[in-house]
Structure formats: structure tokens, C-alpha cells
Residue, then its C-alpha position, 0 to 999 in steps of 0.5 A: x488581476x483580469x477575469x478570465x472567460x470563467x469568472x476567476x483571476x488570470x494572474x500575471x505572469x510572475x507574482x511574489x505576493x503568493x510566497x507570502x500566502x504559504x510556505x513549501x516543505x523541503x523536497x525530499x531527495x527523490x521529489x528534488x531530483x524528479x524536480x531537476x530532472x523536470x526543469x532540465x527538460x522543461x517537457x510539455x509532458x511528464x510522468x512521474x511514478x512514485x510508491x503511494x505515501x511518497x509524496x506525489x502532491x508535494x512534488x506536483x505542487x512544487x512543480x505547480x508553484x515553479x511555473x506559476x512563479x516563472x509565468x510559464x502557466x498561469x492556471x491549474x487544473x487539477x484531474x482526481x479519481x473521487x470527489x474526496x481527492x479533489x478536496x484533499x488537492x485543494x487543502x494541500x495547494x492552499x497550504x503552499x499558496x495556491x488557491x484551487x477551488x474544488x467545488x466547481x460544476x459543469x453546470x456552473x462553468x465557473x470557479x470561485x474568484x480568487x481561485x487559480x484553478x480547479x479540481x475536477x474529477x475524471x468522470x466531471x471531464x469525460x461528461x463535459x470535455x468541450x467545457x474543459x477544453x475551452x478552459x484550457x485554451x482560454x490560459x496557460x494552463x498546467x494539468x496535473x492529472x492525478x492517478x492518471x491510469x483512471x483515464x484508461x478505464x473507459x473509451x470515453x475516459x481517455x476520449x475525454x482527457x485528450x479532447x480536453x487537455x489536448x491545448x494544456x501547456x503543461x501536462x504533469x502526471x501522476x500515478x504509484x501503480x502504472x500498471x492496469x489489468x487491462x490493455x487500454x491506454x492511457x492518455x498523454x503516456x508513452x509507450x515503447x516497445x521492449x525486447x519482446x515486442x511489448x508496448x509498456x508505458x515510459x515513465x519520465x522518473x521511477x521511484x519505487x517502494x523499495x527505494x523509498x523503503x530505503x531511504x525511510x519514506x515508507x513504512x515496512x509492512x508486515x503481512x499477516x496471513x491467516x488461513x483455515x477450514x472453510x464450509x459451503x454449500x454450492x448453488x447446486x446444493x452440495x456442501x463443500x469443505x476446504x482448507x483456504x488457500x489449499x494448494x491443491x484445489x481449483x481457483x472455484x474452490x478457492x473463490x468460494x472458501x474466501x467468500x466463506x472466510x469473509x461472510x461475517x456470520x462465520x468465525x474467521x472475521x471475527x477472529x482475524x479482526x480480533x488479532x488485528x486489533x490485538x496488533x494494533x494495541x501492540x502498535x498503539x503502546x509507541x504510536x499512541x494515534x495510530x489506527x486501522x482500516x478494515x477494506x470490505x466488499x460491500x456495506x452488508x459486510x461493512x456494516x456487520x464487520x463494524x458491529x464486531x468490531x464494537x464488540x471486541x473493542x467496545x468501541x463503535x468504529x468510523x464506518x465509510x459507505x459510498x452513498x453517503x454524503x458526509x463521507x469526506x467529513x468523516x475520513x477527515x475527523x477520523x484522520x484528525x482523531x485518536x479513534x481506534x477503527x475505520x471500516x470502508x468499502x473500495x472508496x478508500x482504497x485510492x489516494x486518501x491520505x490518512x497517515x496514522x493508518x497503521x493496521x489494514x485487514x483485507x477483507x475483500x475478495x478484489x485481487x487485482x495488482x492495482x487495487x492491491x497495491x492501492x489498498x496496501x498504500x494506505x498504510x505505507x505513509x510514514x511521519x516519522x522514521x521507525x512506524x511500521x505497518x501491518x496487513x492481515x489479509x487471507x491465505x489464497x495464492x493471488x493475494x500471497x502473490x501480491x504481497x510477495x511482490x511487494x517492491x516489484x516495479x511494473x509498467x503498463x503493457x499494451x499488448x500481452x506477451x508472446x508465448x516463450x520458446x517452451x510455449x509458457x508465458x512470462x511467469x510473472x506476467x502469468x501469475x499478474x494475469x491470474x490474479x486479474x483472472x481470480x477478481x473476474x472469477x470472484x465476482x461471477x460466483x457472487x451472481x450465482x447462489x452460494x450459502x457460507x455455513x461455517x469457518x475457522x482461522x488459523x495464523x498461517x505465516x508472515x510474509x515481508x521482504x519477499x520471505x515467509x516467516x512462521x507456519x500454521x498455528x492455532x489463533x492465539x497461539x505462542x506462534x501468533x502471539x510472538x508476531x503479534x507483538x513485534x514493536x510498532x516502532x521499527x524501520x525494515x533492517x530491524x523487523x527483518x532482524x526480529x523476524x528471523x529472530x523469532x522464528x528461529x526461536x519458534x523452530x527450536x521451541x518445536x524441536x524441544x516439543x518433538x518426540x525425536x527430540x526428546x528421544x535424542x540424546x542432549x549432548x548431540x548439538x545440531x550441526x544444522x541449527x548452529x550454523x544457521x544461528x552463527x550466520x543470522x548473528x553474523x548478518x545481524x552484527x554486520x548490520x550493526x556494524x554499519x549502523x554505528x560504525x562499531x568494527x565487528x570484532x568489537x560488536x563481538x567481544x562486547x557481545x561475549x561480555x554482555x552475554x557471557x560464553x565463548x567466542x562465536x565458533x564454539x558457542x552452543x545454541x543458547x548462547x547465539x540466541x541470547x547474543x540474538x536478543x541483545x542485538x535486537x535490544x540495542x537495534x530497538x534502544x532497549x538497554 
């Protein structure tokens, strides 16, 4: 090997001993078929979008290892968003044989030897671009530019990444939310126009969250919406009251009653943490290590958000604080434990890899697309087939919004969209656009004076797969508590099967309770309700039907013999729900 200006190896252009420092993992089907596509083009530049908990660093370090073998590069440079990323890339290089040293320096401008590159972080580029630019220059050099929409945040953010990378050889980027509130572009991506004259970004492979949802790569998430009466008083010295999430109220309003739902001297924190950690128990009984993270605005909040925790769990949760310097150690034990909670503020919201993450609380009054599927991110990793996640989040438009949209695929527009013939903008583009507008509004109450006085917390509905499930009921209610309890080992086709399920069962406990129900004569049966019972068990035994090859006739003959009744079409209501239930046993491996 010779030294390179920088003080570290410059590795020939082929060298098998580095099969022997580590062992790839098999590509998943969406990271080979990215990676044939790569090697087809054999481009200078590509974009790779893919959900978060996909598998982005796999595939880049696939790509990584492919051209430092061919002899096609010869360096790495990795680009991250934080310092604990840079770190993370560093481990999962090592683990396949290449050697990143992420504790490089500006002021050193030098790596370690016996490293093939380095890790850097944005901000370290933009300080210094000319330094990074002679390292590229002086090897073949490939960029892998993590979350690349980071290098749009500021001017002399993308300044930085071009006057730096410009000479790369190679330039892989990466990102799972491509979109920015912004129109700032972002460096070394595409743009084309679209129908409507829109610059959007082009990226080279697309894998979203809903097919990765599909082939089991993600987790279903759950979100848990609560809602309730929230009590302020106004820098003007008005007390105001509101239901959170009122739909007929102003957006002011609406950021004032969330900063009131999150004040952790009032109820709602506590209670929602506390059906959080309910869930979690409820997860925990088939993954034993799972965790939680709860997402807060600031270390006030982080800190008193902890001290509840500890109360409810009577265990002192992991707390992550931006100022602190053991930060990244701290993620890694808790990644690496059993322990129940992690309380962090935004550092943890992008790119940190802790797969047992499986309950989140947003308690945060941040709404932009990005963050929001940035933070959801942090739960969507699966480890093995069945985890599911849950979120509970609070009950305001820009955040039902989001979570709605889920497996909406966006790209980054550089222009904002022309009004349409009726003089109304895109309604996504629209309701995208308020979300960002509600963050700004957010953040200019908080310079002013505001004094939370009181709040309550009721369980207002589950949203997954773009549907709702549930109404508004008192915390601790059967409503709640039958959400609450879903398993914590189910792919998507059986949490949506158990979802309907419970709440059909939820809608026919109502109408028992109903005075008019009472009142009715009981040899009456709904027309209504049975219908929608024997098309939900048709839909289930389709489902079935396709998982286990079972012809549908036989799945209802055996059904019949399990449950007892008639054939479906005179079956009364409680016969189609218990045939419900046992679909549901067999969907989750109970006898």
C-alpha cells in the first residue's frame, strides 16, 4: 500500500484480502434490484430513496464494497447529518470490511492509518469545502452522501457539498424523505419538470414504505391519537379553553392547545405516557427487549417528561440531551439493553439506528412532512417478521394529516405549484403546505408569553392504513383499553383484520348501551350491521384463503364446525362475530 497526501492507505486497485475482514449480508430484493440497476448504468451520480428502517447503509455499502473491489474508487468518504451517524456508518463499514475512520478533523486534515476513508458531517464539509475538495481529488474517490436533503438547509450548505465533491468519481446518495419544506435545491440531484410545470427531484430507485410494508421490511404502525380539553391563558391575559384538535377553531388556537396538552405540569403527558407504557407492556409480552422513545421540544420538557416516567414505571428512563457529551454512548447502551424508556429531544429523530424501538409518543409541536416521517422512522425497522409499532401522537390536524399519508411517495419541488382552473392549489400540495405553515406558527407563540393552566386526555381514535378506527372515549376505557391490547407480533393484513374487528365489536357494544337499542324490539336484527359483518368475514376469509391456500369454501365449512350456526347468509350477528374471533386466533397462531 502507498500513503496518500492525507497520511492513509490508497489501496490498489483490486484487494481480495478485504473479503477476509468481513462478511456482507444478503441483499434484500429491493437493495439487489437497486444494486443491478447501479451496475447496469454504471452512473457518476445516483439517488437512492428508500423508506427509513429499509436498509439504505446495506445497499450504499454494497455499492461500496463492489467498486473498491473492482478498482473503480479507491476512497470513501462517507457525509452524515450528526456526529452519532457518523459513528454508526463507521461500525456498519467495519462489519463488511471497510475500514472508515469517523473521527477525522478539519484542523488534523488527516485520518487515521489504516482506514479507506472517512466520515464526516455536513456542517465539517461546509467549514472547510477546499480541504474535502483536495481529498477528493487526491484518489478515486466515492461520496456517499447520507440524507442528502441536509445539503439543501442552507446556501453555504450546498455551496459547500458541490465545491467539495465536484471531482468525486462516484457520488451515491441517500435519503428516505426527499421532500424539504423548502425550495432550496439540493446538490447533485435531479430535477425535471412535471405536467404542471413543477421542478420535482428524479430519483434514480424509489422504494417506499408502502412496498416495503409489503414485503415485510417495515413494521405497521399503529397511530394512537388522543385528544381532550385543554385551558390557557393568553399573553394578553385571556384564559382560553378548547378541545385539542377541534375542528372549528383557528390554527392559533390549535398551536396553543397543543403547547397546552405538552406542558408536562398538566394531565395530558401523563396520562398519554402512561397508556404508552401500558402499550408497551402489551408489546413487551412477545418481544421481550422492545422499547420506547418519547420525542420532546426541548430538555425542560425532556427532563419533566423522564421524571413521569419514572413515576409510572418506577424505572429512571435513558434521557438524550444535545449538550451532552456522552450522547452516542448512551443511545448505544440503550440500543444494546432491555431498558423500558428513552427520552430525547430532535437529535434522535433522524438516521439513529435503534431496531427494539417499538413505541414512540410525539410529544413535540414540530409538523413538518420531514421530521414527522423522520421521527416515525425510528420505529419502522423490523428484526423479524410480525413486530409492530405504535405511535401515540396528539389529536391536531397537521399531525393526523401526516400520519394519514403514511405511504404517500414525495418528491422535492423547487417551485410551488400554480393555483388550478378553480383558483385552489394541489390539496396535497396544500395540506403539505399548511402542516409547514402550523411548525412556523409554533414556534413564533412560543417568543411570546403563554401560561398552560390545565389539561385532560381522552383516547380519540387509531389511525393505520389511511383508515380511522374508534372514537372518542374516557383514558382507561374498554375503547382504549381494546387498542391498547393489540399484540405485539402482527404484520399489516392481520392488525388491519383486528381492527375492524374491534371495532365492529366496539359499534355493537354501543348499540346494546343505546336507549333506542333497549327500546327496540330484539327480534329486529340490523340489516345494516349484518352486511357489513358478513362482507368483514368474507375479506378476512379471502385473506386467509391466500395466506394458506385453503379454498374459501372450505375456510367456511370449517368455520361453521369450529363456531357452530348456519351458512353465512343466515347467520345472526353473533355468530359472524365470533366466526370473526377465530379468524383472528388462527391469523395470530392461537388454537
Amino acid at each position: 500500500m502507498t500513503e496518500t497526501l492525507f497520511g492513509g492507505p490508497s489501496l490498489p486497485p483490486a484487494y481480495p484480502e478485504r473479503a477476509a475482514w468481513g462478511t456482507a449480508p444478503k441483499l434484500r430484493a429491493w437493495q439487489q434490484e437497486a444494486l443491478d440497476l447501479y451496475m447496469t448504468r454504471n452512473p457518476k451520480d445516483f439517488l437512492a430513496v428508500a423508506t427509513p428502517g429499509a436498509g439504505k447503509t446495506t445497499f450504499a455499502l454494497r455499492i461500496a464494497t463492489t467498486l473498491l473491489d473492482s478498482g473503480v474508487v479507491n476512497r470513501i468518504t462517507i457525509v452524515a447529518p450528526t456526529d452519532h451517524l457518523k459513528r454508526q456508518w463507521a461500525d456498519a463499514a467495519a462489519k463488511v470490511g471497510i475500514a472508515i475512520d469517523p473521527n477525522f478533523k478539519n484542523s488534523d486534515g488527516q485520518h487515521g492509518r489504516g482506514f479507506v476513508g472517512v466520515a464526516v458531517t455536513y456542517a465539517q464539509v461546509a467549514s472547510k469545502p477546499m480541504l474535502h475538495r483536495a481529498k477528493t481529488e487526491a484518489a478515486r474517490t466515492l461520496v456517499i452522501l447520507d440524507e442528502i436533503h441536509h445539503g439543501g438547509e442552507a446556501l453555504s450548505w450546498g455551496d459547500g457539498l458541490r465545491e467539495a465533491f465536484d471531482p468525486a468519481a462516484r457520488r451515491l446518495s441517500l435519503t428516505g424523505t426527499p421532500f424539504r419544506s423548502d425550495t432550496s435545491p439540493i446538490p447533485f440531484v435531479e430535477y425535471a419538470e412535471d405536467r404542471d410545470g413543477i421542478r420535482r427531484s428524479k430519483a434514480d430507485y424509489t422504494y417506499g414504505y408502502g412496498n416495503a410494508l409489503r414485503d415485510h421490511v417495515v413494521r405497521p404502525v399503529l397511530f394512537m391519537a388522543y385528544s381532550g380539553q385543554m385551558r390557557w391563558r393568553t399573553s394578553a391575559g385571556d384564559e382560553m379553553a378548547a378541545s385539542l384538535g377541534e375542528a372549528a377553531v383557528t390554527k392559533d388556537i390549535t398551536s396553543q392547545a397543543w403547547r397546552t396538552a405538552l406542558n408536562p405540569t398538566g394531565e395530558w403527558i401523563p396520562a398519554v405516557l402512561a397508556a404508552a407504557d401500558k402499550r408497551l407492556g402489551e408489546v413487551r409480552r412477545t418481544v421481550p427487549d422492545a422499547g420506547g422513545l418519547v420525542i420532546a421540544t426541548d430538555h425542560d420538557d425532556a427532563r419533566a417528561y423522564a421524571g413521569q416516567l419514572k413515576k409510572i414505571t418506577g424505572q429512571s428512563p435513558t434521557v438524550i440531551l444535545s449538550d451532552d457529551s456522552k450522547a452516542s454512548s448512551k443511545i448505544e447502551e440503550f440500543s444494546a439493553g432491555d431498558q423500558r424508556w428513552m427520552v430525547a429531544v430532535r437529535m434522535v429523530s433522524e438516521g439513529v439506528d435503534v431496531p427494539r424501538l417499538s413505541v414512540g409518543v410525539y410529544a413535540t409541536s414540530t409538523s413538518t412532512p420531514l421530521f414527522f416521517a423522520q421521527a416515525v422512522g425510528r420505529f419502522v425497522r423490523a428484526r423479524k417478521r410480525g413486530e409492530t409499532a405504535s405511535v401515540f401522537l396528539p389529536s391536531v390536524p397537521p399531525l393526523m394529516i401526516l400520519a394519514n399519508t403514511m405511504e404517500a411517495e414525495r418528491d422535492h419541488a423547487l417551485d410551488r405549484p400554480e393555483k388550478d382552473e378553480d383558483g385552489l392549489f394541489n390539496p396535497e400540495e396544500n395540506l403539505m403546505a399548511e402542516a409547514n405553515r402550523e411548525d412556523k406558527a409554533s414556534d413564533e407563540l412560543t417568543k411570546g408569553k403563554f401560561e398552560a393552566l390545565d389539561s385532560q386526555a381522552s383516547f380519540d381514535r387509531v389511525l393505520f392504513d389511511g383508515g380511522e378506527f374508534g372514537t372518542g372515549a374516557d383514558i382507561g376505557s374498554d375503547e382504549e383499553l381494546d387498542f391498547l391490547g393489540i399484540p405485539g407480533l402482527l404484520d399489516a393484513e392481520q392488525v388491519g383484520t383486528l381492527l375492524r374487528q374491534r371495532q365492529h365489536e366496539q359499534q355493537s357494544r354501543k348499540k346494546r348501551q343505546s336507549p333506542l337499542a333497549a327500546a327496540a324490539s330484539p327480534a329486529v336484527p340490523d340489516h345494516r350491521m349484518l352486511m357489513d359483518l358478513r362482507n368483514e368475514l368474507a375479506k378476512n376469509v379471502a385473506a386467509w384463503s391466500a395466506r394458506t391456500g385453503t379454498p374459501h369454501g372450505v375456510v367456511h365449512t370449517k368455520l361453521r364446525e369450529v363456531c357452530g350456526g348456519p351458512a353465512v347468509a343466515q347467520a345472526n350477528e353473533e355468530q359472524l362475530q365470533a366466526r370473526l374471533r377465530k379468524l383472528q386466533d388462527w391469523f395470530i397462531g392461537r388454537k
